[in-house]
C-alpha positions as CSV (number, residue, x, y, z in Angstrom):
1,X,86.6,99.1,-13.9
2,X,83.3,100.0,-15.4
3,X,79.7,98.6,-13.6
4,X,77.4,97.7,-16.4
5,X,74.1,98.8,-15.3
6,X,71.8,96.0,-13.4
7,X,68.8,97.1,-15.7
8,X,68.2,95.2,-18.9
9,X,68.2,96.7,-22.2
10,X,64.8,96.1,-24.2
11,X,65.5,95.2,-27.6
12,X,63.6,97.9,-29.7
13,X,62.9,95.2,-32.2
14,X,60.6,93.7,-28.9
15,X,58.8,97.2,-28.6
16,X,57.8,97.4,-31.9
17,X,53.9,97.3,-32.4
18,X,54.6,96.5,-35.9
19,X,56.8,93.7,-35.6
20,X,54.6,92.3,-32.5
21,X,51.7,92.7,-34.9
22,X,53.4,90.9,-37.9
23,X,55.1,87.8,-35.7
24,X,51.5,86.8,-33.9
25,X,49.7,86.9,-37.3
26,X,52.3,84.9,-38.9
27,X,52.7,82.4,-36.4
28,X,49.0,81.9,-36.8
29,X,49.2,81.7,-40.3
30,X,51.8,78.9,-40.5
31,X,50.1,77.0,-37.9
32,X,47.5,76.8,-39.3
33,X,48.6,76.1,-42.8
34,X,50.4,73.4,-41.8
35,X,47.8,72.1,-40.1
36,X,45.4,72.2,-43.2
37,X,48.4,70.4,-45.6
38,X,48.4,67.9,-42.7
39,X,44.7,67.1,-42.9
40,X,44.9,67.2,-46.9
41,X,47.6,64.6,-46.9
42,X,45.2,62.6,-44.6
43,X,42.3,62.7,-46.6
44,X,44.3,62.0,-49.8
45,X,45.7,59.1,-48.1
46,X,41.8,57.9,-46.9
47,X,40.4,58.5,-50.6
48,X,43.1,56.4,-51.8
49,X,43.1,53.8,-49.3
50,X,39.0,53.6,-49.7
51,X,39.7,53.4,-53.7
52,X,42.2,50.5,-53.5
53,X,39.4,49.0,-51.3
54,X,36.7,49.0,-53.9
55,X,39.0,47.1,-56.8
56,X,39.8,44.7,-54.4
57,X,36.0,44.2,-53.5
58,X,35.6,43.2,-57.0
59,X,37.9,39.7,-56.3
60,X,37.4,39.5,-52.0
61,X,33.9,37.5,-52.3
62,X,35.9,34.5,-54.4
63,X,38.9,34.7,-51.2
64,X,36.2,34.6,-48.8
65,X,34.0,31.5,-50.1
66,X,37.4,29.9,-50.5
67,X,38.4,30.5,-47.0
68,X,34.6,29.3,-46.1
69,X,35.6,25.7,-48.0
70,X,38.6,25.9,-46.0
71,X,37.1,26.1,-42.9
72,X,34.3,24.1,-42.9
73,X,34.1,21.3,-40.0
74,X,36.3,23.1,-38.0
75,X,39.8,22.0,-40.3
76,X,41.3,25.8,-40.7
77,X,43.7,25.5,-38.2
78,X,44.7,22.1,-40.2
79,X,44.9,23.7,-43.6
80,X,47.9,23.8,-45.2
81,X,49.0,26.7,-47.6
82,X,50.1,24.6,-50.0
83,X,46.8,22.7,-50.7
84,X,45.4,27.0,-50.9
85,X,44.8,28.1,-54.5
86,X,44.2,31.6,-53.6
87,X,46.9,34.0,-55.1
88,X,46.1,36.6,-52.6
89,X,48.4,38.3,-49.6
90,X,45.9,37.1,-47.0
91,X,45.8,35.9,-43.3
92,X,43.1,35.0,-41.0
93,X,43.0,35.6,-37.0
94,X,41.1,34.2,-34.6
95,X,39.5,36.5,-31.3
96,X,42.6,36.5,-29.7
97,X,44.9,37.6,-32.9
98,X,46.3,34.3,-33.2
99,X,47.0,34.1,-37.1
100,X,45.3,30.5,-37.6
101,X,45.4,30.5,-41.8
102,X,47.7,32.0,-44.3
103,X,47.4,32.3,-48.2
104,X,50.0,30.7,-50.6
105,X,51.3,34.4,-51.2
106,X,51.5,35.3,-47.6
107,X,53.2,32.5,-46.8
108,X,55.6,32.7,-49.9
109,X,56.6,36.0,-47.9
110,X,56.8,34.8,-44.6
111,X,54.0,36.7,-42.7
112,X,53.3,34.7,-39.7
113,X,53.3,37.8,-37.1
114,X,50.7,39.5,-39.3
115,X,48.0,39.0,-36.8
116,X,50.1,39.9,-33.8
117,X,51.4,43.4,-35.7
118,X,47.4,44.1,-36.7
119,X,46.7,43.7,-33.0
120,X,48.8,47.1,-32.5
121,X,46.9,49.1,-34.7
122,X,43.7,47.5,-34.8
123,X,42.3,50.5,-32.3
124,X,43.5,52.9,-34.8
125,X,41.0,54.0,-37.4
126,X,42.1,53.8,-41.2
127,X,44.1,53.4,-43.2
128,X,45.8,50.5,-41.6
129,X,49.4,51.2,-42.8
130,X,52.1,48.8,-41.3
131,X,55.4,47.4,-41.8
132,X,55.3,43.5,-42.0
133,X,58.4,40.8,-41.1
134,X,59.0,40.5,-44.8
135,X,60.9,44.3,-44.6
136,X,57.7,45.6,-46.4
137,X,55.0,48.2,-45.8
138,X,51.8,47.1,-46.4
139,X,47.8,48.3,-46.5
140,X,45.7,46.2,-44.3
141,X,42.2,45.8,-44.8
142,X,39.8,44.1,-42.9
143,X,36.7,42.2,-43.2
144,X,34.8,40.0,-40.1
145,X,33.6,36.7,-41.4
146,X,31.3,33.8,-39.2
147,X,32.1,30.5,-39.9
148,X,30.7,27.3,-38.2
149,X,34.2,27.0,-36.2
150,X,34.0,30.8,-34.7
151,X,33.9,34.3,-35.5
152,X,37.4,35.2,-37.5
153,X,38.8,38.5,-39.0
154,X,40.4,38.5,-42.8
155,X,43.1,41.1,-43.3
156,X,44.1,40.9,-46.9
157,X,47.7,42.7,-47.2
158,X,48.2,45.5,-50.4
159,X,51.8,46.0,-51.0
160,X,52.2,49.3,-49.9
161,X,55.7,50.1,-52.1
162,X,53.2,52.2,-54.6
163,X,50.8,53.7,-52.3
164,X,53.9,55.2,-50.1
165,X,55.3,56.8,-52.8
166,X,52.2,58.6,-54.1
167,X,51.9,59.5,-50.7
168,X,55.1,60.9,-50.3
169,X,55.1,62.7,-53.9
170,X,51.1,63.9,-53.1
171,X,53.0,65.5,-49.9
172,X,55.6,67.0,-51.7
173,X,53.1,68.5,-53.7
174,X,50.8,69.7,-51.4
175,X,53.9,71.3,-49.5
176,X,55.3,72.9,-52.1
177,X,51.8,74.6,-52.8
178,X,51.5,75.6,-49.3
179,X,55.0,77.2,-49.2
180,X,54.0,79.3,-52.6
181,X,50.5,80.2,-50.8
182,X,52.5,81.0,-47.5
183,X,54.9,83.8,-49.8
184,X,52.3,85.3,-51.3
185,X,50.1,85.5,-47.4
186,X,53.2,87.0,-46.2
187,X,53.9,89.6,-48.8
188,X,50.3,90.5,-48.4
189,X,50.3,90.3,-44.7
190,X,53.7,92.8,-44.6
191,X,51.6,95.0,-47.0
192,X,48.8,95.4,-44.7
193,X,50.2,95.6,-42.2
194,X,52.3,98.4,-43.0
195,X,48.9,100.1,-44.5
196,X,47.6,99.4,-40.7
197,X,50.6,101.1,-39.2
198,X,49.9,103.8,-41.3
199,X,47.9,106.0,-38.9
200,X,50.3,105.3,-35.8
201,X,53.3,106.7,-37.9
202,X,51.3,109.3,-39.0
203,X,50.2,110.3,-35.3
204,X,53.9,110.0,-34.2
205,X,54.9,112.6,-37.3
206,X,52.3,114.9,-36.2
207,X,53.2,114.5,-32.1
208,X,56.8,115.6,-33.6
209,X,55.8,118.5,-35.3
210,X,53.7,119.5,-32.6
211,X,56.6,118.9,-30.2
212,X,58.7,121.4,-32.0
213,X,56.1,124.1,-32.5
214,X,54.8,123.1,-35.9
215,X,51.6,122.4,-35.4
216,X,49.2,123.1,-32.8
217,X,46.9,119.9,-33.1
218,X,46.7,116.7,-35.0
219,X,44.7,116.6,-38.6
220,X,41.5,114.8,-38.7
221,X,41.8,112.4,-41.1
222,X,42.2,109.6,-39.2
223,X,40.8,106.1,-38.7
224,X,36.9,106.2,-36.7
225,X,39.5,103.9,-34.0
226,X,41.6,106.7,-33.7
227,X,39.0,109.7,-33.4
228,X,39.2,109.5,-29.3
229,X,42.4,109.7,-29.0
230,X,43.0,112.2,-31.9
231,X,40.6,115.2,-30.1
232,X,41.6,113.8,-26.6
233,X,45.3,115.1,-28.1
234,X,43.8,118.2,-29.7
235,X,41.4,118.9,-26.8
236,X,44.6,119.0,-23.9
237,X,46.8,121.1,-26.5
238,X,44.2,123.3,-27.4
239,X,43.4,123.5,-23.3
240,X,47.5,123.5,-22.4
241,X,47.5,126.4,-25.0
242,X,44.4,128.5,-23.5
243,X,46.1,128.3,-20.2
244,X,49.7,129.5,-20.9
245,X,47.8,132.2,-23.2
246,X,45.4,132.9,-19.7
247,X,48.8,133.2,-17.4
248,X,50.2,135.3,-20.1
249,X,47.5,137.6,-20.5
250,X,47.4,137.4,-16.2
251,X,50.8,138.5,-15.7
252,X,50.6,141.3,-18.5
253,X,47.8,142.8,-17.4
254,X,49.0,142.3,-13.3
255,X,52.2,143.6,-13.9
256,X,50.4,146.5,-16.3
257,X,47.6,147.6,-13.2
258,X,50.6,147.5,-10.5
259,X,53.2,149.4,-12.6
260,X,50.1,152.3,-12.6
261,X,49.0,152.3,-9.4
262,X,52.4,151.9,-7.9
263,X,53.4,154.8,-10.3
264,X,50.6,157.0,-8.7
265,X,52.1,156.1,-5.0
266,X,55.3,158.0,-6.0
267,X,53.5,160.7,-7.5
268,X,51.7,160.8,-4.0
269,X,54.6,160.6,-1.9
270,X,57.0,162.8,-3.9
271,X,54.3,165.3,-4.2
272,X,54.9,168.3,-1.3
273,X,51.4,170.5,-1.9
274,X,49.5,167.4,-0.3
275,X,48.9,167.6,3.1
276,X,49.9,164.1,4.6
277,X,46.5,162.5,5.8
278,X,45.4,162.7,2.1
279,X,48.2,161.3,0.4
280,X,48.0,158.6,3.1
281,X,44.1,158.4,2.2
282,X,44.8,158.1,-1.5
283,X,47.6,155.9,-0.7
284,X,45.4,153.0,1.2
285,X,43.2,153.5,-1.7
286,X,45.5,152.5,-4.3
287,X,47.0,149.6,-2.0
288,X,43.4,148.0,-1.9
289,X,42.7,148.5,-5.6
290,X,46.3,146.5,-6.2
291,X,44.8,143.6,-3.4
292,X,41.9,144.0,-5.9
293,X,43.7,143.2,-9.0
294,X,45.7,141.1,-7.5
295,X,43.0,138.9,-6.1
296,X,41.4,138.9,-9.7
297,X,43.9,137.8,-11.3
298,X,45.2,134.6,-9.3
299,X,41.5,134.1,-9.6
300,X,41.2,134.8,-13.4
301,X,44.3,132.0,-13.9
302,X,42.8,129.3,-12.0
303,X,39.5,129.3,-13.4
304,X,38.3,127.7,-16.7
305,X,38.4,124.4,-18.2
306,X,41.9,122.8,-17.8
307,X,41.8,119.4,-17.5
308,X,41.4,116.5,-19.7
309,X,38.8,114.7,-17.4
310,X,35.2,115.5,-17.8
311,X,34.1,117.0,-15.0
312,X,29.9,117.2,-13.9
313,X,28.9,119.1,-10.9
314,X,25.1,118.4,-9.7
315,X,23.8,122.2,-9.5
316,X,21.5,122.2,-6.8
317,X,23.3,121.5,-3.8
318,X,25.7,124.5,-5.0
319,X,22.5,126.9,-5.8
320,X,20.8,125.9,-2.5
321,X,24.4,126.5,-0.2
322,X,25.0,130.2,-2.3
323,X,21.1,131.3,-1.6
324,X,21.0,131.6,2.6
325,X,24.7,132.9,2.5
326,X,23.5,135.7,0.4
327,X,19.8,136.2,2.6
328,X,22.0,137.1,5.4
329,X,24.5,139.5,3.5
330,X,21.6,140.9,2.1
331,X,19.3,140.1,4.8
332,X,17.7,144.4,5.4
333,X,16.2,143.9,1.9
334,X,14.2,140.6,2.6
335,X,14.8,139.2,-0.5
336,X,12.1,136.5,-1.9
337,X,13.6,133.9,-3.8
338,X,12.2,131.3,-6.2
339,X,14.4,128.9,-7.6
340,X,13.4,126.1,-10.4
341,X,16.2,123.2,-10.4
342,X,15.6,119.9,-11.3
343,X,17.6,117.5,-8.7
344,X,19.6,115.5,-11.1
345,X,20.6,118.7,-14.0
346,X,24.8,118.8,-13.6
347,X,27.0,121.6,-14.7
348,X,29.5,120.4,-17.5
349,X,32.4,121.1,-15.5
350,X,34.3,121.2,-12.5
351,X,32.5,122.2,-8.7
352,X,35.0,125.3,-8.2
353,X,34.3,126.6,-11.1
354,X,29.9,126.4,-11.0
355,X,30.6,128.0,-7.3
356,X,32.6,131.0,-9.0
357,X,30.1,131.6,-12.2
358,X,26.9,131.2,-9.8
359,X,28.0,133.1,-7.0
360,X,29.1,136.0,-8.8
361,X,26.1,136.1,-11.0
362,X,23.6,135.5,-7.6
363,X,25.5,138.0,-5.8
364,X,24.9,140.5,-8.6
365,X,21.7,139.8,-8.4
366,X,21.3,140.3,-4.7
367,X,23.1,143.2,-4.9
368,X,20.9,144.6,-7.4
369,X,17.7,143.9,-7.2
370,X,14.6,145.4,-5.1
371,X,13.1,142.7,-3.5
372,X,12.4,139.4,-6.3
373,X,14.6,137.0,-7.7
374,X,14.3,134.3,-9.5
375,X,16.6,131.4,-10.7
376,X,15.8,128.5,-13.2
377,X,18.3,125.9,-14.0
378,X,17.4,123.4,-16.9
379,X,19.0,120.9,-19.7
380,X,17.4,120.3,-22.7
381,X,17.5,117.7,-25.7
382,X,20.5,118.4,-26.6
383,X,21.8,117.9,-22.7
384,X,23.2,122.1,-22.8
385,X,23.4,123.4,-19.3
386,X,21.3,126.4,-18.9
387,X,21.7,129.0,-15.7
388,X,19.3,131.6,-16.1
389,X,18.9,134.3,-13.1
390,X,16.4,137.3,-13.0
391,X,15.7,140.3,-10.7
392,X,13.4,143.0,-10.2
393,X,16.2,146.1,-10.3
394,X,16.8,148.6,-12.6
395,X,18.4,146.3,-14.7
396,X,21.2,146.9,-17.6
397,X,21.0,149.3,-20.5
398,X,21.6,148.5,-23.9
399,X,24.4,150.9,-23.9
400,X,26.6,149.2,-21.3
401,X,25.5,145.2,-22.3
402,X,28.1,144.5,-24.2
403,X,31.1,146.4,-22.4
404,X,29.9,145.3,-19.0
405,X,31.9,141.9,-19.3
406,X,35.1,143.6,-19.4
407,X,36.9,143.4,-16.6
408,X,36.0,146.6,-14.7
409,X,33.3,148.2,-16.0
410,X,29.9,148.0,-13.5
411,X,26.5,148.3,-14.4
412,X,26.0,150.3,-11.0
413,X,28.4,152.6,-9.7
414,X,26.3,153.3,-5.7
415,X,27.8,150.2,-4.6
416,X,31.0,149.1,-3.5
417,X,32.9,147.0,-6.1
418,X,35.4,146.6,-8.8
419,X,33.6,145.0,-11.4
420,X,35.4,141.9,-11.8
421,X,32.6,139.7,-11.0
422,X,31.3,139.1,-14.3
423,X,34.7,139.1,-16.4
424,X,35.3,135.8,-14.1
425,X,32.3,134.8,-15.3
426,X,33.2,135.7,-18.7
427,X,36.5,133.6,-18.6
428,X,34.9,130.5,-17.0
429,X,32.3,130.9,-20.2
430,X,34.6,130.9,-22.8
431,X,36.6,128.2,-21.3
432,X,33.7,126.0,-21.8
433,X,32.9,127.0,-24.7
434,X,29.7,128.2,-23.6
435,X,27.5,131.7,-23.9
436,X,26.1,134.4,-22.1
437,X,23.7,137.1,-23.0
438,X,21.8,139.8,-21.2
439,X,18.3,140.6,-21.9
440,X,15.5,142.2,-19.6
441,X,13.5,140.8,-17.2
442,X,10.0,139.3,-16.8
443,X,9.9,141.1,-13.5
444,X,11.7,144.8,-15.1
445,X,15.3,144.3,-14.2
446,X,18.0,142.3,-15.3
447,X,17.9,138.9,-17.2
448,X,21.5,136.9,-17.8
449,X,21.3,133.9,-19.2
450,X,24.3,131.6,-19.6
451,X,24.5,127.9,-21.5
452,X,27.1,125.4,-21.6
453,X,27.4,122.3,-24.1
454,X,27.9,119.3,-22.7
455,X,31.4,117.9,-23.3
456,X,31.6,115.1,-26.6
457,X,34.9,114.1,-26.0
């Protein structure tokens, strides 16, 4: 026996945007089209009732100074129809809805509950429309007349026969119309909104292609809606892309420097002319170069922008933790410092990263220089990051500027290092999209200035 599974199956008919998107619009649309023929048929049926009204005003005031006669000296209630020469459908009631006088014609028909049946819909407001004890609709209109006996109502009755079936054919009518107006809404509604689903299919197509190594990032011709999540898209590919290209590079390049230096070792050990103290000397050598590389690398990986959240890191808590660390490294040369960092400038990116670019730059610096440095951090209209740091060494020929990012090569060759510190900064930069340059000094050393664009997306 086979379990079905205990979790429902969605319909993808339910999951559908478009046919979510076209069911609520066309549930509006017949509501409220109905609800307009409704209201038409209403007022068609008040104009018609109020125009039956006015040709019957043209005869009422002879009814009514009949019905005065009548009543004189308080004898309506003692009137009898057949002694009434009015031709009209007419009863009178009293304040309490008792019907207390009835025209030849009404009571030819046999209304005597007229007044009682008017008392059900006499809250109601107009057209009075009810059916009668003679088995036939009928209009009611009513007018309030003072007599000497009392205060009475007059509610003269229209056949209604004629009135019920211009309604009904009016109706007819008026729904046929609506049902043409509701075909032609709903072939323009399905046209839209397959216009308006337009850019979601489109986005899909493109995900696809992308998927299978088409494409690299969505086009931009897209809706302004659509424009944040179409470089949001673009922005994590073209990030997810620099990173695998960054870990590919990284494990070329590590497995490159260990395959030398590890080619060197055997050389060293296999060699028989060396005495044994140097080819253990050179061998430590190479074994801290490789912790070297190695240590670059993992670094050189990790660093950079790689994450779809924007990131902003205030800058002077970092600058202002970096500085005493490096006093005390470099503490013999009693190093002045002078630093220019407005509290509230932030670094476009993540805190890791600022503590990587700064301190490498600083500790260049430190290293470097005679006795002076200087930092200035600002941001200007266009909200661009800018790190400048300056020092009063020998600073950077023009020879070396533009090789001296590459991993390896250094500037100064009487201090310990491998020259890695500014190709890290070099990666973080270009991750960011951002820009370095190298120029001299105000105080004759070294000038590296570095800007970052804020993030737009």
């Amino acid at each position: 026996m086979q379990l079905k599974s205990a979790i429902p199956v969605k319909s993808k008919y339910k999951q559908s945007l478009f046919i979510r998107l076209f069911f609520s619009i066309s549930v509006i649309i017949i509501a409220l089209g109905i609800s307009l023929a409704w209201l038409i048929n209403q007022l068609h049926a008040q104009q018609n009732y109020n125009r039956q009204t006015e040709e019957l005003m043209i005869d009422i005031p002879e009814a009514i100074n009949q019905l005065k006669k009548n009543t004189a000296n308080d004898q309506i209630k003692n009137l009898s129809p057949s002694k009434n020469p009015i031709d009209f459908i007419m009863v009178s009631c009293d304040e309490n809805y008792n019907q207390t006088w009835t025209s030849k014609l009404a009571e030819h028909r046999n209304l005597q509950d007229t007044c009682s049946r008017y008392k059900q819909i006499s809250e109601q407001s107009p057209p009075y429309y009810q059916h009668l004890s003679d088995g036939q609709d009928y209009l009611i209109y009513s007018l309030p007349i003072d007599t000497q006996s009392g205060k009475y109502e007059l509610l003269i009755l229209k056949d209604a026969h004629g009135f019920s079936k211009e309604y009904q054919l009016f109706s007819k009518h008026t729904y046929v119309m609506l049902m043409l107006i509701l075909t032609i809404t709903f072939i323009l509604l399905l046209t839209g909104t397959i216009w308006a689903m337009q850019p979601f299919r489109k986005m899909s197509s493109e995900l696809n292609q992308m998927r299978q190594g088409k494409a690299h990032k969505l086009s931009k011709d897209y809706p302004s809606e659509f424009h944040g999540v179409s470089e949001a898209i673009n922005r994590l590919m073209q990030q997810s892309h620099s990173q695998q290209q960054r870990y590919k590079n990284t494990i070329d390049d590590l497995a490159h420097s260990l395959k030398t230096r590890l080619s060197a070792i055997k050389a060293l050990v296999e060699d028989k002319v060396i005495q044994k103290q140097q080819i253990q000397d050179q061998v430590v050598e190479l074994v801290y170069q490789m912790d070297d590389k190695v240590q670059y690398h993992l670094r050189r990986a990790l660093v950079g922008k790689s994450s779809l959240k924007d990131e902003v890191t205030e800058a002077a808590p970092i600058v202002n933790e970096l500085i005493p660390t490096l006093q005390k490294i470099y503490f013999e040369k009693e190093i002045q410092v002078t630093a220019d960092i407005p509290s509230k400038v932030a670094f476009p990116g993540s805190k890791d990263d600022f503590i990587e670019l700064c301190g490498n730059i600083l500790e260049n610096a430190f290293r470097l220089c005679l006795r002076q440095i200087h930092i200035e951090i600002a941001s200007d209209e266009h909200e661009t990051f800018h790190l400048t740091v300056e020092d009063d060494g020998p600073g950077i020929s023009d020879e070396i500027k533009q090789t001296i990012m590459e991993r390896g090569v250094r500037a100064d060759t009487k201090h310990p290092g491998n020259g890695i510190g500014l190709a890290i900064c070099q990666e973080i930069i270009l991750s960011y999209s951002g820009k370095i340059s190298i120029e001299e000094s105000r105080f004759g050393g070294a000038k590296i200035k570095t800007s970052f664009p804020k993030s737009h997306y």
